[in-house]
Backbone and ligand atoms as CSV (ligand in chain L), in Angstrom:
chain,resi,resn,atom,element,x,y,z
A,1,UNK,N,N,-42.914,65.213,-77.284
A,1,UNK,CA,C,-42.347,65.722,-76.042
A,1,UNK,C,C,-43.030,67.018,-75.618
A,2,UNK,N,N,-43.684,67.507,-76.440
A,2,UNK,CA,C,-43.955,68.361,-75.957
A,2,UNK,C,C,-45.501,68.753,-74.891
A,3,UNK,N,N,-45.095,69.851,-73.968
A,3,UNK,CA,C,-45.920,69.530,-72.993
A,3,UNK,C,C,-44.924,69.462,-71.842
A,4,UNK,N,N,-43.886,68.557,-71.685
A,4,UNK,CA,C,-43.475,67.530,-71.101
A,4,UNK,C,C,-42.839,68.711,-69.822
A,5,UNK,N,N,-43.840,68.751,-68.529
A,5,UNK,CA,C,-42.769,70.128,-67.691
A,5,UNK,C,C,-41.662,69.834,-66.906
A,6,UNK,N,N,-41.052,70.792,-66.998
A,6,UNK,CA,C,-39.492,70.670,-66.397
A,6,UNK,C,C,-39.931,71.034,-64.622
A,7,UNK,N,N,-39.045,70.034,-63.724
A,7,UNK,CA,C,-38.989,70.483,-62.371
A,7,UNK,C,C,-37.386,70.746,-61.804
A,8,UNK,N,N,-37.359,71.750,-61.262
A,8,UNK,CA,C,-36.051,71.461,-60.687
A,8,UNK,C,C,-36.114,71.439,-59.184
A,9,UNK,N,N,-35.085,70.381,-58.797
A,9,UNK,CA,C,-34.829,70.135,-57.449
A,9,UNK,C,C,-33.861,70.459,-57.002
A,10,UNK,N,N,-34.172,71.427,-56.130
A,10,UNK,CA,C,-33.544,72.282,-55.290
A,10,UNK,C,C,-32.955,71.200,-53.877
A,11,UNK,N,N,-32.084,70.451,-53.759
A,11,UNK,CA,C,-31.863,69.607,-52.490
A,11,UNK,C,C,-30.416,68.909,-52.106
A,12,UNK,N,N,-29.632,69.346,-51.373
A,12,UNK,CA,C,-28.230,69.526,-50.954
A,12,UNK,C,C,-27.995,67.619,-50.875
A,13,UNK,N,N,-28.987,66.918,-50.426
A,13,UNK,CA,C,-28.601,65.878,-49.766
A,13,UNK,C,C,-28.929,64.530,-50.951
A,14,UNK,N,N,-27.681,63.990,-51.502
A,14,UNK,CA,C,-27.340,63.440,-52.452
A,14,UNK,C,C,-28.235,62.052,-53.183
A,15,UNK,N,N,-28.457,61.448,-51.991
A,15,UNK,CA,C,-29.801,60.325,-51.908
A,15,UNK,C,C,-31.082,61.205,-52.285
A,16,UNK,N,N,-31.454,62.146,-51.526
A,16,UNK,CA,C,-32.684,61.976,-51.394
A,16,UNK,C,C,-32.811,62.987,-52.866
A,17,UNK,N,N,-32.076,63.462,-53.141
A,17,UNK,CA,C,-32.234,64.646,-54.743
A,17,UNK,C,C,-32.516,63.619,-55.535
A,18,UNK,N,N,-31.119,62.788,-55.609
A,18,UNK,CA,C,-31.436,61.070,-56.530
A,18,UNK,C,C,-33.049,60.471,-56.935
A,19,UNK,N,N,-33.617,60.198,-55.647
A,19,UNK,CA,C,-35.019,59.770,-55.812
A,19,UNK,C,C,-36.227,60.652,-56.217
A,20,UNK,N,N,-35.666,61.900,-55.598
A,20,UNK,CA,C,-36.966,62.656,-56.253
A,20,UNK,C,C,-36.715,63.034,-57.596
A,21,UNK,N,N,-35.436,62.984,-58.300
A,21,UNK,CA,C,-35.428,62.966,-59.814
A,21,UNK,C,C,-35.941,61.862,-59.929
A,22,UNK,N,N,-35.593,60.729,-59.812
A,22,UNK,CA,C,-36.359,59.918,-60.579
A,22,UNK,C,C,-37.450,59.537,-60.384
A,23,UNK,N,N,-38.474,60.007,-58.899
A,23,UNK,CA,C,-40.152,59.810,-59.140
A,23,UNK,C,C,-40.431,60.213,-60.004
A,24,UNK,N,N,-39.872,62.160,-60.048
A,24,UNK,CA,C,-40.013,63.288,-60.979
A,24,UNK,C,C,-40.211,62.190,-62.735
A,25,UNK,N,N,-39.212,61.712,-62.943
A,25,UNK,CA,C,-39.010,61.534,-64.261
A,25,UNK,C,C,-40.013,60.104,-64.179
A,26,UNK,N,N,-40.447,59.458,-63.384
A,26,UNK,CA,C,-40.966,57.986,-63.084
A,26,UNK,C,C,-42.629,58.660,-63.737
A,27,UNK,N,N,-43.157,59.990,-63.219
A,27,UNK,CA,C,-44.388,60.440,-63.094
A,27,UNK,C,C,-44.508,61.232,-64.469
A,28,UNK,N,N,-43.729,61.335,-65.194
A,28,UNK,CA,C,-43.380,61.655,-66.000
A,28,UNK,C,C,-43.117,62.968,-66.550
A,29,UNK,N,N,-42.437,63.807,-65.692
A,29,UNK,CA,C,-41.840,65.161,-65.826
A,29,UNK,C,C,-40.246,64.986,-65.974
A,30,UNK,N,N,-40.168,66.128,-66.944
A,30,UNK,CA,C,-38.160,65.956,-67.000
A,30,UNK,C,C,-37.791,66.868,-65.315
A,31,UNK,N,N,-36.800,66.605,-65.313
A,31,UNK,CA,C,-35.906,66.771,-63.823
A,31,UNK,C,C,-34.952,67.172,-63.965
A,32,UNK,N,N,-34.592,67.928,-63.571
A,32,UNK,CA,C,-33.179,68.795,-63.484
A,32,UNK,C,C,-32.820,69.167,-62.196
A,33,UNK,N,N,-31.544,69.121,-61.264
A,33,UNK,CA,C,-31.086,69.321,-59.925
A,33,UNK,C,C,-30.354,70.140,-59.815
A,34,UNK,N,N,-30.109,70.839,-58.886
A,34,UNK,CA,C,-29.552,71.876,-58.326
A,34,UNK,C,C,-28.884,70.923,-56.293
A,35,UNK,N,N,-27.802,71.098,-55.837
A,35,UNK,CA,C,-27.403,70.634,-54.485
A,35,UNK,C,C,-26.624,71.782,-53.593
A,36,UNK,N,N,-26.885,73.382,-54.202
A,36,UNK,CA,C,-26.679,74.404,-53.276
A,36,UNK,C,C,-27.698,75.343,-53.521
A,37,UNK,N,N,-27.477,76.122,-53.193
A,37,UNK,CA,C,-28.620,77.917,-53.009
A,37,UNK,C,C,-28.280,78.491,-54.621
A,38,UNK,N,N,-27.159,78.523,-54.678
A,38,UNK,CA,C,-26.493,79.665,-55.838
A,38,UNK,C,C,-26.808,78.573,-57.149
A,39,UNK,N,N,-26.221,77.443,-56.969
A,39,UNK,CA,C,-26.738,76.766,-58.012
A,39,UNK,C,C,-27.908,76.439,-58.814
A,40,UNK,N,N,-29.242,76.825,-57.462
A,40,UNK,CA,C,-30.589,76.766,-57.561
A,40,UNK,C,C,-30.771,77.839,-58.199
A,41,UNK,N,N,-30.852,78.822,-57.865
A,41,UNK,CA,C,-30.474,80.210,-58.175
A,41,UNK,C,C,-30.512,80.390,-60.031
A,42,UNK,N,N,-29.336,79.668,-60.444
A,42,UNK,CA,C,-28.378,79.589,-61.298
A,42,UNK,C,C,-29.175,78.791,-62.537
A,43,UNK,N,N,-29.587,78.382,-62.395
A,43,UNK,CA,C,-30.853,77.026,-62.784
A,43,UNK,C,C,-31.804,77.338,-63.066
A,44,UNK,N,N,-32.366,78.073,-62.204
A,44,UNK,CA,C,-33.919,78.826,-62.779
A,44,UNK,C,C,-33.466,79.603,-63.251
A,45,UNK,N,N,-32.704,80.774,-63.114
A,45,UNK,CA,C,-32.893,81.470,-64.008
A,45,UNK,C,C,-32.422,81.271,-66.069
A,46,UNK,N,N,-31.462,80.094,-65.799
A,46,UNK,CA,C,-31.034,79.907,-67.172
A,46,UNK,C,C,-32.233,78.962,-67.449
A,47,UNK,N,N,-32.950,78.185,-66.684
A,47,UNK,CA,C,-33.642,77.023,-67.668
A,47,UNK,C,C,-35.325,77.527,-67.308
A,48,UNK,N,N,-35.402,77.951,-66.872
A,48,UNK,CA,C,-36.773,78.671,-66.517
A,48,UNK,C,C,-37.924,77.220,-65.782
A,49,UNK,N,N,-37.510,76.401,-65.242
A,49,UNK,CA,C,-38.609,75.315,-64.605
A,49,UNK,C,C,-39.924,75.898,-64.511
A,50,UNK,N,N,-40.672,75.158,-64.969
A,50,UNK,CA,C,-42.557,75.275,-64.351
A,50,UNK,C,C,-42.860,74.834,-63.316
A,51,UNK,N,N,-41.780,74.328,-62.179
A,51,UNK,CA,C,-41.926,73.912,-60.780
A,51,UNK,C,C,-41.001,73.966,-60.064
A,52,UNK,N,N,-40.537,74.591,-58.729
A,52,UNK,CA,C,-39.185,74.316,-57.910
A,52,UNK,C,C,-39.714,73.406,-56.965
A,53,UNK,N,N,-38.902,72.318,-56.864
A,53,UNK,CA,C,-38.657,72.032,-55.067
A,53,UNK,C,C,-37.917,72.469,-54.270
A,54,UNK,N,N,-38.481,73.129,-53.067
A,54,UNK,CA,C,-36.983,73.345,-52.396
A,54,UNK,C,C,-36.484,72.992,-51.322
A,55,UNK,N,N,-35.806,72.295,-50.923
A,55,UNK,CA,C,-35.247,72.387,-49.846
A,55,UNK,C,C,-34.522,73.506,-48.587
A,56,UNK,N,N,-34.864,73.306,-47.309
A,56,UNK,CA,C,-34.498,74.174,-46.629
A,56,UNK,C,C,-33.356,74.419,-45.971
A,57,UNK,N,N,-33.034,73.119,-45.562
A,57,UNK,CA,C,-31.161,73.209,-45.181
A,57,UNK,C,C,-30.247,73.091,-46.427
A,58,UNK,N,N,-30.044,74.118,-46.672
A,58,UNK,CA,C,-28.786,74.070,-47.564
A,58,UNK,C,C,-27.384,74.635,-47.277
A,59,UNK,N,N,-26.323,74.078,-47.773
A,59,UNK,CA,C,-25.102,74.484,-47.418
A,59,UNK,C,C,-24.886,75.896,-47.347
A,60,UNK,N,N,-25.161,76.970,-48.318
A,60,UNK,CA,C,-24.656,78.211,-48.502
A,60,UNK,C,C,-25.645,79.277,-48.423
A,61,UNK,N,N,-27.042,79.489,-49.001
A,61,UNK,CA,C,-27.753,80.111,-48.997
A,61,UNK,C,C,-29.400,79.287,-48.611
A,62,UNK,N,N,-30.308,79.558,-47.240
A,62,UNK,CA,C,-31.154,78.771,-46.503
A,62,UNK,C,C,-32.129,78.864,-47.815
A,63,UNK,N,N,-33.127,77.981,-48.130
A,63,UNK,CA,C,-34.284,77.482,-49.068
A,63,UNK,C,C,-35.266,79.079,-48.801
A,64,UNK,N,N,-34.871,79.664,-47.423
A,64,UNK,CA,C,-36.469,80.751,-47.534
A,64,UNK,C,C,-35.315,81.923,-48.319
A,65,UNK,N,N,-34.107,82.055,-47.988
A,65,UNK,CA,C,-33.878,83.103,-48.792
A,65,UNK,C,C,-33.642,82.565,-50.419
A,66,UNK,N,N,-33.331,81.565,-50.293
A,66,UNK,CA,C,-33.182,81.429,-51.731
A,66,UNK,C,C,-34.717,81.688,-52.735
A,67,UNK,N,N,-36.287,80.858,-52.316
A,67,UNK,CA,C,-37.349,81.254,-52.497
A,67,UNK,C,C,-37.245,82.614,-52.398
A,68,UNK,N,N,-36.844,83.504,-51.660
A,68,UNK,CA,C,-37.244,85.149,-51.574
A,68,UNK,C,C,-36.465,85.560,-52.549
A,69,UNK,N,N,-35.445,85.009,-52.750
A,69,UNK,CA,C,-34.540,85.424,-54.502
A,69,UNK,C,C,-34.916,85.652,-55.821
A,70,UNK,N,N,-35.644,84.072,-55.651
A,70,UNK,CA,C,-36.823,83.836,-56.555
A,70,UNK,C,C,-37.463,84.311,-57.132
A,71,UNK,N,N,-38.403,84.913,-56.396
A,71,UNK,CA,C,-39.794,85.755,-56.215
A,71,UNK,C,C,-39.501,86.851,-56.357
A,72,UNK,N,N,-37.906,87.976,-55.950
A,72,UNK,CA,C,-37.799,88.929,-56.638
A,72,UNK,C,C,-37.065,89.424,-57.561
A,73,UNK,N,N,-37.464,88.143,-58.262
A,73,UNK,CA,C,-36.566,88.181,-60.001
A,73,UNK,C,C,-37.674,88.468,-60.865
A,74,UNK,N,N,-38.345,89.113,-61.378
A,74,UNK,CA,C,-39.411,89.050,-62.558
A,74,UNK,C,C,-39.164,88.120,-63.143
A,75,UNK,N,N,-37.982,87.746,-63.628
A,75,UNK,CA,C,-37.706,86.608,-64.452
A,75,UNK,C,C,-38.091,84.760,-63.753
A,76,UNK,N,N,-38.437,85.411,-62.715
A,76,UNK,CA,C,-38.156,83.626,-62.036
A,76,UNK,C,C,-39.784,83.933,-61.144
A,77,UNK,N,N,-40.030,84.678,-60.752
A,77,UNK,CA,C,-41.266,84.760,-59.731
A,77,UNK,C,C,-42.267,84.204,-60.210
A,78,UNK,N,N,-42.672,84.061,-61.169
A,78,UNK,CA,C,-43.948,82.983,-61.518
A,78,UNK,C,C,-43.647,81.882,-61.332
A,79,UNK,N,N,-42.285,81.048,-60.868
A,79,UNK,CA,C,-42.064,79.773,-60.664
A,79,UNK,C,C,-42.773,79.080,-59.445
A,80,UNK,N,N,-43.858,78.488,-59.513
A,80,UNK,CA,C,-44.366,77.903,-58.302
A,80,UNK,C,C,-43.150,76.642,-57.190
A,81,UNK,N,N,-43.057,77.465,-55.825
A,81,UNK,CA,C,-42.505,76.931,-55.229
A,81,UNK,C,C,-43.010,76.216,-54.575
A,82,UNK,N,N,-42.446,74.804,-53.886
A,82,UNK,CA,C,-43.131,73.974,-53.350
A,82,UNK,C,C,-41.874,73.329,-52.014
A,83,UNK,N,N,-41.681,73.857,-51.086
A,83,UNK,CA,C,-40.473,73.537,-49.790
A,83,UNK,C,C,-40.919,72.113,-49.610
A,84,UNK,N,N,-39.960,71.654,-49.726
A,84,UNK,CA,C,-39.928,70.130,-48.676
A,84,UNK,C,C,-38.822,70.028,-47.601
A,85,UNK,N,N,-39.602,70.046,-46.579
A,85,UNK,CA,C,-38.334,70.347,-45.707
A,85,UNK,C,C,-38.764,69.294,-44.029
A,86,UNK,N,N,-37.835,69.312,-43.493
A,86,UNK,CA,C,-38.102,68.206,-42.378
A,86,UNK,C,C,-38.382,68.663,-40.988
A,87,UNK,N,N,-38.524,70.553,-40.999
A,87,UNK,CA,C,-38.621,71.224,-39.988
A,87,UNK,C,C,-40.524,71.030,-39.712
A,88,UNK,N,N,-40.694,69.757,-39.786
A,88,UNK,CA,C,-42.411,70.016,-38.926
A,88,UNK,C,C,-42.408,70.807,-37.621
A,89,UNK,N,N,-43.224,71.321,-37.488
A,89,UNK,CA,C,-44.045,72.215,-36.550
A,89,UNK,C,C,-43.429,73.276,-36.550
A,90,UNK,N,N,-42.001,74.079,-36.860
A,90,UNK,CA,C,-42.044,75.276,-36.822
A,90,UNK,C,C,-42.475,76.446,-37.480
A,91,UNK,N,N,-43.752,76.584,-36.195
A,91,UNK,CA,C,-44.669,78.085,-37.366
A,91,UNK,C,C,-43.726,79.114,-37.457
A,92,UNK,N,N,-42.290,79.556,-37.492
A,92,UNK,CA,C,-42.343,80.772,-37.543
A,92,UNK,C,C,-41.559,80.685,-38.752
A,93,UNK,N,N,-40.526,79.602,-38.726
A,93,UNK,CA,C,-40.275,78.948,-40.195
A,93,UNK,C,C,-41.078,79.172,-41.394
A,94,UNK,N,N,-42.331,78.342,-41.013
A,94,UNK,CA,C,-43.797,78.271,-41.577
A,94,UNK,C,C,-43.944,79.695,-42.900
A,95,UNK,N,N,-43.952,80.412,-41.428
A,95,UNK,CA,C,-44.233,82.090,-41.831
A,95,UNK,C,C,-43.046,82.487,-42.439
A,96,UNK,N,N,-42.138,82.191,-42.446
A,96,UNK,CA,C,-41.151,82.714,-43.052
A,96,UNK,C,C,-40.730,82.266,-44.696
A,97,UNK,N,N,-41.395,80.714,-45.068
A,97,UNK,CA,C,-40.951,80.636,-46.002
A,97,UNK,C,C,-42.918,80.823,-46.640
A,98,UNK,N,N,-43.708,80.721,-45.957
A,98,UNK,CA,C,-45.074,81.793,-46.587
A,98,UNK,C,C,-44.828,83.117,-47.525
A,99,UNK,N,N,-44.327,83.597,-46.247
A,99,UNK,CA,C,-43.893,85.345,-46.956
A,99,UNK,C,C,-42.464,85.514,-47.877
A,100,UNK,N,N,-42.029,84.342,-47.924
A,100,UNK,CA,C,-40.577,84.303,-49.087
A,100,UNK,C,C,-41.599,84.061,-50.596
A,101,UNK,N,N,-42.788,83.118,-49.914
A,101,UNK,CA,C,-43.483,83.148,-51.482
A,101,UNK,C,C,-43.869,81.470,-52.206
A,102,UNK,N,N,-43.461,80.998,-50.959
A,102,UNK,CA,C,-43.222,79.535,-51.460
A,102,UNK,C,C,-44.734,79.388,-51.621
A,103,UNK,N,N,-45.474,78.213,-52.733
A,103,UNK,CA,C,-47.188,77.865,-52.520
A,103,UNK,C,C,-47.060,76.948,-51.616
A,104,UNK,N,N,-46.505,76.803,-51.107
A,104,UNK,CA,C,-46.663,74.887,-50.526
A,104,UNK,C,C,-45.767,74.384,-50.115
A,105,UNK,N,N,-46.006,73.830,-48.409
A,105,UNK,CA,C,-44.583,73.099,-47.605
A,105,UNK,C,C,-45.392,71.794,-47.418
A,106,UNK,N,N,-44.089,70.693,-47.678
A,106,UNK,CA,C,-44.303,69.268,-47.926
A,106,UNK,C,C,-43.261,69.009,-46.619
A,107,UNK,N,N,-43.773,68.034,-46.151
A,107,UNK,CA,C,-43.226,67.423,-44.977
A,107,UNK,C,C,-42.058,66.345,-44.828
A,108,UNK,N,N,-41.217,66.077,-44.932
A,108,UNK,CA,C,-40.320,64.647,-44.984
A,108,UNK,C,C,-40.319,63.831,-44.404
A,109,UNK,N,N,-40.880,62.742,-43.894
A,109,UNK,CA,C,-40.703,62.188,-45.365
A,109,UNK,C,C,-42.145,62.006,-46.533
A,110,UNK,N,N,-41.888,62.519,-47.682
A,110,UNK,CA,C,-43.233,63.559,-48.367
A,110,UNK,C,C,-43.632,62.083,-49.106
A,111,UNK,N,N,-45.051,61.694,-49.212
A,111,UNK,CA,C,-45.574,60.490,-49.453
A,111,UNK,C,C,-45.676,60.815,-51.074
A,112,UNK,N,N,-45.709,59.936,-52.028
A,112,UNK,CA,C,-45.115,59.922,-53.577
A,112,UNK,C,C,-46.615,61.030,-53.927
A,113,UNK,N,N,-47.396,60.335,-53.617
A,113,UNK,CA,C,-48.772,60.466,-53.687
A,113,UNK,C,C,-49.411,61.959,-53.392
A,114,UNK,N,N,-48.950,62.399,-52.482
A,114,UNK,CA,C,-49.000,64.111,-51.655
A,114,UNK,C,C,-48.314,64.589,-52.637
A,115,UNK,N,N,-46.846,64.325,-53.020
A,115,UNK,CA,C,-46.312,65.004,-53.987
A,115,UNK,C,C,-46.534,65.179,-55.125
A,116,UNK,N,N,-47.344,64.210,-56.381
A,116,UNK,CA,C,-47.842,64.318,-56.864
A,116,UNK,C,C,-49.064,64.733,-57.351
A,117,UNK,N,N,-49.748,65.236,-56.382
A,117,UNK,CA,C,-51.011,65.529,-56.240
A,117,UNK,C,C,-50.870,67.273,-55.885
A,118,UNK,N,N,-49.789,67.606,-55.080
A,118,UNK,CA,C,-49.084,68.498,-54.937
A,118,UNK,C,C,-48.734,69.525,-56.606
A,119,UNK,N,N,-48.081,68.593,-57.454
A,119,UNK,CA,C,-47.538,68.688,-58.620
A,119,UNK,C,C,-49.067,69.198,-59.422
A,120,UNK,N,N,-49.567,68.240,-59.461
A,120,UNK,CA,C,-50.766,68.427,-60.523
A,120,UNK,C,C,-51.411,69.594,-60.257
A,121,UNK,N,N,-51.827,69.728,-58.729
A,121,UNK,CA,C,-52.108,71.452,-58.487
A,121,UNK,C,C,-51.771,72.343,-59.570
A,122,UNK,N,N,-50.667,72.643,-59.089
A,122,UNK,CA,C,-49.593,74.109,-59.498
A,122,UNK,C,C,-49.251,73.444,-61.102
A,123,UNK,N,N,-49.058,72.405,-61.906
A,123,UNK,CA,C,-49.063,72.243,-63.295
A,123,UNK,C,C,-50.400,71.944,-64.171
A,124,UNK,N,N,-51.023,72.311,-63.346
A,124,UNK,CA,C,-52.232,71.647,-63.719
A,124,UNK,C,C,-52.604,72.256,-65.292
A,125,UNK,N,N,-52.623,73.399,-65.335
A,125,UNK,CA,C,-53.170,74.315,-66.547
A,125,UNK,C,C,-52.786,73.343,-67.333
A,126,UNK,N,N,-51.548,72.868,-67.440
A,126,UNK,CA,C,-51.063,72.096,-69.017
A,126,UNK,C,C,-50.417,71.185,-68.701
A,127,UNK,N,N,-50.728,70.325,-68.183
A,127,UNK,CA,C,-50.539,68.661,-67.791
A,127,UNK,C,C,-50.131,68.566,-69.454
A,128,UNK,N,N,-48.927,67.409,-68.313
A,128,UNK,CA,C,-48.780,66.354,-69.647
A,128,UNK,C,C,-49.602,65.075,-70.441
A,129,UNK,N,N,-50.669,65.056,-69.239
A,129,UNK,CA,C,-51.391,64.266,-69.797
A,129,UNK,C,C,-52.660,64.426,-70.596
A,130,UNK,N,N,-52.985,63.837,-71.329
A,130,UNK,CA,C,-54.445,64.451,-72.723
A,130,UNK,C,C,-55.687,64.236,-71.642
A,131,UNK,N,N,-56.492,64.797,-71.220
A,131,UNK,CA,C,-57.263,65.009,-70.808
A,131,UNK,C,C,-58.018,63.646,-71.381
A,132,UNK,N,N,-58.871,63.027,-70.430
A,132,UNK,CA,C,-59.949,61.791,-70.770
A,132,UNK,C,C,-61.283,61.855,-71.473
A,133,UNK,N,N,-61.540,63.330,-70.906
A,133,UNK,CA,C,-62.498,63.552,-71.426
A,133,UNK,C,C,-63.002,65.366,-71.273
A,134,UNK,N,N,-63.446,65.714,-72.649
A,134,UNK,CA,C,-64.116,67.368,-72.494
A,134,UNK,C,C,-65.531,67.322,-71.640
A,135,UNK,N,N,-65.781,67.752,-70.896
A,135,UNK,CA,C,-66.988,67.993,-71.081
A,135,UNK,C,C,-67.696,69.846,-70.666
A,136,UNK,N,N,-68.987,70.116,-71.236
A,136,UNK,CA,C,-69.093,71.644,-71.540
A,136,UNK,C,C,-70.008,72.088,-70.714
L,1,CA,CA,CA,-30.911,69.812,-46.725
């Protein structure tokens, strides 16, 4: 197991958290959910994830402040954030969850493939998978 990185999903809306745990766990990362701000919150900081998703409409606290929470926790700010959110085209949004700190806004509906490729980015250093081949 080991190796094996933890993601947590940050996402209020009950279906769609459902599926992205289980691509998450399908692609083979463990998954852990969060379905408010405080709970997200609450989550990273006790389990420490090597990846957030976040969502932007949330019931209690919005995805850019919750990311800006994040980011000024020493304890949580190295967590690479990654928004998935369904607000296409608003740049000021854009800019807003930029400067909260997020690496990366994914579009909804986010193709398995983008997301994963997305993933491997920001986990890349220590994939779970054994490398195919060294070369020097
Ligand atoms: Ca939402």
């Amino acid at each position: 197991m080991a190796g094996k990185k933890k993601i947590l999903v940050v996402e209020d809306h009950s279906e769609i958290r459902r599926l992205l745990v289980f691509f998450l766990k399908q692609m083979g990362y463990d998954a852990i959910e969060a379905a408010t701000g405080m709970a997200g919150l609450a989550q990273a900081s006790t389990t420490l994830p090597d990846l957030i998703t976040m969502d932007l409409g949330l019931p209690d606290i919005r995805g850019v402040e919750v990311t800006a929470r994040l980011k000024a926790d020493p304890a949580t700010k190295h967590i690479p954030v990654i928004v998935i959110t369904a607000y296409y085209g608003d740049e000021q949004l854009l800019e807003s969850v930029v400067a909260a700190g997020a690496c990366e806004v994914l579009y909804k509906p986010v193709s398995l493939r983008v997301l994963e490729d997305s993933l491997r980015r920001y986990l890349a250093a220590e994939s779970h998978e054994e490398p195919l081949q060294q070369s020097n």
